[in-house]
N, C-alpha and C positions, 0 to 999 in steps of 0.2 A: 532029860532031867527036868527041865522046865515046864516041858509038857504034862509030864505031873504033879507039881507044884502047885502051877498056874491053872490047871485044866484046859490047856491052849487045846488046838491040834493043829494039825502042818497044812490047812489051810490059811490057819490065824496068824501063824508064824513066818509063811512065805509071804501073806501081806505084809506085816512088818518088815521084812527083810526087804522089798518092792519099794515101800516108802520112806526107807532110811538110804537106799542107793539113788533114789528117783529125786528127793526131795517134795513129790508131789503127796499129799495124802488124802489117800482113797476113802471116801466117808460113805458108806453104806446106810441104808434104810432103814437102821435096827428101830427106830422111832414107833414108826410104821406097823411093828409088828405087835400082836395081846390086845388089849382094852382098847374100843375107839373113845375117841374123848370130844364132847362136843364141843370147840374152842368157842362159837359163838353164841354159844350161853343161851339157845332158842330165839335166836334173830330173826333165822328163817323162816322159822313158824309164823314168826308174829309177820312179818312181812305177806306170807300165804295168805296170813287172813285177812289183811289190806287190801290186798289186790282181789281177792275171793270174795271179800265183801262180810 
């Protein structure tokens, strides 16, 4: 039932069930995944071209 509601599946749901007996919670990569995002705003760049001249 949930699993339709929610759109879980029974991977999602055994984590859950994993991190409610364990106390530990498991934090996956999901960040990581789609669009890269350039956190530092062309630092790098500008730095290349210092050093590069």
């Amino acid at each position: 039932m949930i699993i339709i509601m929610m759109g879980w599946d029974r991977n999602t749901i055994r984590k859950g069930i994993r991190e409610l007996t364990s106390g530990i919670i498991c934090v996956d990569n999901y960040s990581a995944r789609g669009r890269y995002v350039d956190v530092w705003g062309g630092f790098a760049k500008v730095i290349f071209e210092e050093v590069t001249g």
